[in-house]
N, C-alpha and C positions, 0 to 999 in steps of 0.2 A: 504494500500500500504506500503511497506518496501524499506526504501531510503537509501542508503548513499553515501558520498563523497570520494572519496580517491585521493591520488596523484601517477603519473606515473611519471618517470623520462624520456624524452625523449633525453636528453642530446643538445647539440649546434651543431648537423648537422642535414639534413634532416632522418625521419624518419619514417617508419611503424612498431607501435609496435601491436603484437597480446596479446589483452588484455583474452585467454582461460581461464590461472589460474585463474586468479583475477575475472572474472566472474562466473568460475563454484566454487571457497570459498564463493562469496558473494550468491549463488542459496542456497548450502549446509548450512550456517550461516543464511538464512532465513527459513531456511526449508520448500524452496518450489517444489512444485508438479507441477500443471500443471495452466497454466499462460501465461502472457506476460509480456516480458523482455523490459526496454527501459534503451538505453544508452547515454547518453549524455556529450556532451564537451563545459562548459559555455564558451568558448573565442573565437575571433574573427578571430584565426589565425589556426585554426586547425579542423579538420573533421573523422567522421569515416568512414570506407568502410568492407565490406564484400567480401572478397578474401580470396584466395588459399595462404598461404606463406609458404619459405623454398622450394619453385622450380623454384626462379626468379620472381615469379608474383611480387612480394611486391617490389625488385629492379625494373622490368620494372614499375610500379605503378608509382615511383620517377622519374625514365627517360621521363615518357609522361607528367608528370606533370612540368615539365624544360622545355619541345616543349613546349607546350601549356602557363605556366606562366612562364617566362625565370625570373631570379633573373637580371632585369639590372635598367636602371632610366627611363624608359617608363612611370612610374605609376607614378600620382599624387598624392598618398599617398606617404608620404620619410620619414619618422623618422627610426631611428634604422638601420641596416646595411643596405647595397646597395640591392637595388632590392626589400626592405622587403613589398611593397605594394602589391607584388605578394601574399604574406602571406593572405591580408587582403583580394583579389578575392576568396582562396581557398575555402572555405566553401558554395560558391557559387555553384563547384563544385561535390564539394564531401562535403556531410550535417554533421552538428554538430550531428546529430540524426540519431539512427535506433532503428528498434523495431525488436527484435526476440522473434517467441513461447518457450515455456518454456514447456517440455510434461513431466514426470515422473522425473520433477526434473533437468532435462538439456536441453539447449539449440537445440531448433530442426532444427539445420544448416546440411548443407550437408556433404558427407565423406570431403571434401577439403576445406571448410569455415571453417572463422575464423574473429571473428570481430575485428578490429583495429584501434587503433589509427594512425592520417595517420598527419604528424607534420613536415612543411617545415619551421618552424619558430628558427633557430636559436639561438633567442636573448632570447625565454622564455624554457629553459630546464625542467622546471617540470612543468606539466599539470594534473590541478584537472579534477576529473571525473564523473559522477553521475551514480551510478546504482538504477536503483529500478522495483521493482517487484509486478505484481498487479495480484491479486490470480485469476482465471478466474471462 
């Protein structure tokens, strides 16, 4: 298996970022073929999802996820900014993991996927990342 860690900048608002680049240099720097892809986000506050972004999905993503976990003092979890226990249900959600095949080398998602980092947590702006690759 071929592993590494990287860090993503997600900055101090909510966010989805599309991690394409950063996973089709890690495919090409392992030089792999056909396989399965797992991505992973060690922290408690963040999750990835597989969506469409760049036509509103990735915004509506953030708007249903404010219905659903509202940023207020509901949550018995409270350290760090207001609402931040919402952070800590996310992954509940939407999972720290996914797995994609890997076929000639690239991720075998659809014309409009795209796997992402998906980050309502404010108070931590840079999120490490696990990629690795397991040769099939």
């Amino acid at each position: 298996m071929e592993s590494t860690l990287i860090e993503i900048r997600t900055g101090s608002r909510e966010s989805v970022v599309d991690l394409t680049d950063e996973i089709a240099s890690f495919l090409r720097g392992v030089g792999a073929r056909d396989g399965l892809l797992n991505v992973w986000v060690p922290h408690a506050t963040a999750g990835l999802a597989v969506i469409e972004t760049g036509a509103g999905s990735d915004t509506d993503l953030l708007a249903a996820l404010r219905e659903v976990l509202p940023a207020d003092d509901r949550w018995s979890h409270r350290h760090g900014s207001r609402g931040h226990g919402r952070d800590h249900v996310l992954p509940a959600f939407i999972a720290p993991s996914v797995s994609v095949p890997v076929l000639d080398g690239r991720p075998a998602l659809g014309t409009w996927q795209s796997v992402c980092l998906v980050d309502t947590n404010g108070d931590n702006p840079v999120r490490s990342l696990r990629l690795s690759f397991l040769t099939g």
